[in-house]
MARDO-451943 format. One record per residue: residue number from 1; residue in one letter; z, x, y of N, C-alpha, C, O, CB in turn. Coordinates in steps of 0.2 Angstrom, whole numbers, plus 2048, in hexadecimal, padded with zeros to 3 digits. Atoms other than C-alpha are relative to their C-alpha. Glycine has a CB too. Example, Ala and Ser with C-alpha at 12.3 -4.5 7.8 and 13.67 -1.06 7.14 Angstrom:
# residues 2
1 a 800 804 7FA 827 83E 7EA 800 804 806 803 809 805 806 7FB 800 .
2 s 7FF 7FC 7FA 824 844 7FB 803 7FC 805 804 7FF 80B 7F9 802 802 .
This chain:
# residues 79
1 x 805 800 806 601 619 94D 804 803 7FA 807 808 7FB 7FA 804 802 .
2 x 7FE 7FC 808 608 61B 93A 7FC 7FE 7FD 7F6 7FC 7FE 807 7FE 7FD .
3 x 805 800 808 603 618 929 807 7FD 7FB 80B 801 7F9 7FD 80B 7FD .
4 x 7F9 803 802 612 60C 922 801 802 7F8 7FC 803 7F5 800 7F6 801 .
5 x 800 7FD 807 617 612 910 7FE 7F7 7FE 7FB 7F8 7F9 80A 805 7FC .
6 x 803 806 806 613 5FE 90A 7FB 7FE 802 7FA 7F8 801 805 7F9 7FE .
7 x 807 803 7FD 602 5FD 913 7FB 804 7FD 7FD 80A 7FC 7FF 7FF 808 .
8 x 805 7FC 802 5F2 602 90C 7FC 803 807 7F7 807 806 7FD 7FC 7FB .
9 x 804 7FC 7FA 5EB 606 91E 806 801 805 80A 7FE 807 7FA 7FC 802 .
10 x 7FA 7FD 7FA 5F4 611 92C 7FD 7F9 807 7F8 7F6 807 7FE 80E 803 .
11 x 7FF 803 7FB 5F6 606 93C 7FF 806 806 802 80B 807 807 7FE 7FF .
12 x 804 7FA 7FB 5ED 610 94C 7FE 7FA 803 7FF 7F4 802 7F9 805 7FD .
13 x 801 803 7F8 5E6 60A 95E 7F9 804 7FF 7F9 809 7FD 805 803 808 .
14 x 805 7FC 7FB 5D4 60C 964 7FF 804 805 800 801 80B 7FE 7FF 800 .
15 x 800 7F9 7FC 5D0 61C 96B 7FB 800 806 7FC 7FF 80C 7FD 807 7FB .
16 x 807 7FF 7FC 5BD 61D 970 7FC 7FF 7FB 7FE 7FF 7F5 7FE 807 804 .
17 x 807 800 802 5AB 61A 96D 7FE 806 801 7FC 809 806 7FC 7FB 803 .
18 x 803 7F9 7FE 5A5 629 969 7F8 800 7FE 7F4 804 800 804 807 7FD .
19 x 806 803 803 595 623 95F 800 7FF 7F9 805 7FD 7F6 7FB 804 800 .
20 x 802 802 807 58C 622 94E 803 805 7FC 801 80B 7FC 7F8 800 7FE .
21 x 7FE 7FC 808 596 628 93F 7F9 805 7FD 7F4 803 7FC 802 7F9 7FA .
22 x 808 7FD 803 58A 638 938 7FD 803 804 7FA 809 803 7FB 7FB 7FE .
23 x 805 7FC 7F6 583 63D 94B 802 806 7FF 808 805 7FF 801 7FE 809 .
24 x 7FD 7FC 800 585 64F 94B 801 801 807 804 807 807 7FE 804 7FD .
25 x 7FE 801 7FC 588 64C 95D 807 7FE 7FF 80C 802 800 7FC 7FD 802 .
26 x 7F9 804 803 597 641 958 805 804 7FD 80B 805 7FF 7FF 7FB 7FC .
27 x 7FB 7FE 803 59F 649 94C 802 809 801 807 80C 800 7FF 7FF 7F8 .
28 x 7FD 7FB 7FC 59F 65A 955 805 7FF 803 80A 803 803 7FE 802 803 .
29 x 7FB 801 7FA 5A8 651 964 805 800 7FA 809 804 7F9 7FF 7F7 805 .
30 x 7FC 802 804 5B1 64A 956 808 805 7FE 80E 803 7FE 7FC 7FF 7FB .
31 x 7FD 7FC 803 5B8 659 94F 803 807 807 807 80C 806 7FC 802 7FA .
32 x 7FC 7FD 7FB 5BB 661 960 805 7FC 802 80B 7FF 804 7FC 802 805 .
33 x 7F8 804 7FD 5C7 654 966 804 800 7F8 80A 801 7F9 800 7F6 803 .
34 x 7FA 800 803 5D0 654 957 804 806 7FC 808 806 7F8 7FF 7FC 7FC .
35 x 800 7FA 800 5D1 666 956 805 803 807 809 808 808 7F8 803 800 .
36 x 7FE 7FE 7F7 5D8 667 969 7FC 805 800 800 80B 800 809 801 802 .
37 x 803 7FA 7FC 5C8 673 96D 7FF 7FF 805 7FE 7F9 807 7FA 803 7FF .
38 x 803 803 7F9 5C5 674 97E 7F8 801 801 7F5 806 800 803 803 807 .
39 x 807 800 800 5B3 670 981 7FE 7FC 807 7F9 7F8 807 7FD 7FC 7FA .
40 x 804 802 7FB 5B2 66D 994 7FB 806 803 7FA 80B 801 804 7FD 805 .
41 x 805 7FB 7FF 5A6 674 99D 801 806 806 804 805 80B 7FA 7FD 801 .
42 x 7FF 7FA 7FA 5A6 686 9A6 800 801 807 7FC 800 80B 7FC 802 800 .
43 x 7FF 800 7F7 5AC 689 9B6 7FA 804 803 7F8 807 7FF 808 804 802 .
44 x 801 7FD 7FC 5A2 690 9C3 7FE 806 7FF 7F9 809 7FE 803 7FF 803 .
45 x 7FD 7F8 801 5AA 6A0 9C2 7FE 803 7F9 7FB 809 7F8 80B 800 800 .
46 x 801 7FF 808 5A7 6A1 9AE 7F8 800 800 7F5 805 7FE 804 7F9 7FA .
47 x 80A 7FF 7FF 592 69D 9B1 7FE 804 804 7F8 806 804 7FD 7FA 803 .
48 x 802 7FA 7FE 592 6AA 9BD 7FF 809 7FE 7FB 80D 801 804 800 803 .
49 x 7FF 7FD 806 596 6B7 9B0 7F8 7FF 7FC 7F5 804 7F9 807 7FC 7FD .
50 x 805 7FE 807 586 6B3 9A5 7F7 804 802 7F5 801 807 7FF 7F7 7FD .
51 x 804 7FD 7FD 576 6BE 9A8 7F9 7FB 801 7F6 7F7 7FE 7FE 806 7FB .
52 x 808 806 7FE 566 6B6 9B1 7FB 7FE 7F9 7FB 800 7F4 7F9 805 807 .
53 x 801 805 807 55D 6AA 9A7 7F9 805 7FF 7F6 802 7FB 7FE 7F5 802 .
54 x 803 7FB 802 550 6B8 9A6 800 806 7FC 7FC 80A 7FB 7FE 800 803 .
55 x 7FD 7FA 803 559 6C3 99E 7FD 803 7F9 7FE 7FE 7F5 807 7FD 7FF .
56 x 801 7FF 807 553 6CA 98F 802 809 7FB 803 80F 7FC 7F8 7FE 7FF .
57 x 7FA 7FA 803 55C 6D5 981 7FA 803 7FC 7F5 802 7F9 807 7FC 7FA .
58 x 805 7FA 804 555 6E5 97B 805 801 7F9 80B 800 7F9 7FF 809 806 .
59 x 7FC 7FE 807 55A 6EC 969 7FF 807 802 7FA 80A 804 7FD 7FC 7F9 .
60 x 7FE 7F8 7FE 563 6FC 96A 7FE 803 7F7 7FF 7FF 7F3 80A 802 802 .
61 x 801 7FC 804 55D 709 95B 807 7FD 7FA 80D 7FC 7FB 801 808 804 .
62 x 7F8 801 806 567 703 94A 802 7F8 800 805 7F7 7FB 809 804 803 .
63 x 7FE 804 801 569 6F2 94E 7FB 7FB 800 7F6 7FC 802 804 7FF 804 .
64 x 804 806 801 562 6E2 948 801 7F8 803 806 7F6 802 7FE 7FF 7FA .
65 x 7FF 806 800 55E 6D1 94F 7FF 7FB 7FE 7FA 7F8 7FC 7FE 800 802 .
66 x 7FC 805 804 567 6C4 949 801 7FA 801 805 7F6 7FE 806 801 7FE .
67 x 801 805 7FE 562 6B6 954 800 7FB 7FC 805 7F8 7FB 7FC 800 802 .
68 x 804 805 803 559 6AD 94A 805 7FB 7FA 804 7F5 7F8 7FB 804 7FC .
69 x 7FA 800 805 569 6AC 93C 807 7FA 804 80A 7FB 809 803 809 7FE .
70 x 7FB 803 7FD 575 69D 93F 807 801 7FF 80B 7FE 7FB 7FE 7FA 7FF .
71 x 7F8 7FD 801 585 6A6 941 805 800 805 805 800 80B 800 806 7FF .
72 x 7F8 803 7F9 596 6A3 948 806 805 7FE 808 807 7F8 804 7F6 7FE .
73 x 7FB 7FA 7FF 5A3 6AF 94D 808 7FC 800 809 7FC 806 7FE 804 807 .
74 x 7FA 802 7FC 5B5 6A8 94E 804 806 7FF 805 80A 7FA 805 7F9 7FE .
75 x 7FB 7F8 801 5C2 6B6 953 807 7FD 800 807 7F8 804 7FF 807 808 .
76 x 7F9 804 7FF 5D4 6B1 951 804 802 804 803 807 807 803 7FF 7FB .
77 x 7FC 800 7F9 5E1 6AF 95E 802 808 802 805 80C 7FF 807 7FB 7FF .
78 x 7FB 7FA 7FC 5E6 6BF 969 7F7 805 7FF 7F6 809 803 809 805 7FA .
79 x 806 7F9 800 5D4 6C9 963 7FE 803 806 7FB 808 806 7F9 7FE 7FD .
């Protein structure tokens, strides 16, 4: 795959069908493959780890719940 300095379009192979341009299904996948994230799914061992699906969280004195707020954490490499 290039991009020829006298062509107006780069030269490329198709990849995959991944769907409708716009799906936020799609352009998630999208941006995880071309991110190289891994997004397979959890081993065994790693779902073992998570607290029973009854679980429910108490709030300690001082803290507030922030559920509801759509927020995202990224910590950078080594944290």
């Amino acid at each position: 795959d290039s991009w020829p300095v006298e062509s107006r379009f780069p030269l490329g192979h198709y990849v995959a069908m991944v769907g409708e341009i716009g799906t936020k299904s799609v352009e998630t996948e999208v941006l995880l493959h071309e991110h190289d994230i891994p997004c397979d799914a959890f081993s065994a061992k790693v779902m073992a780890c998570l607290p029973p699906s009854d679980y429910k969280i108490s709030l300690e004195p001082g803290r507030e719940d922030l559920r509801h707020l759509p927020i995202l954490s990224i910590d950078p490499p080594g944290c």
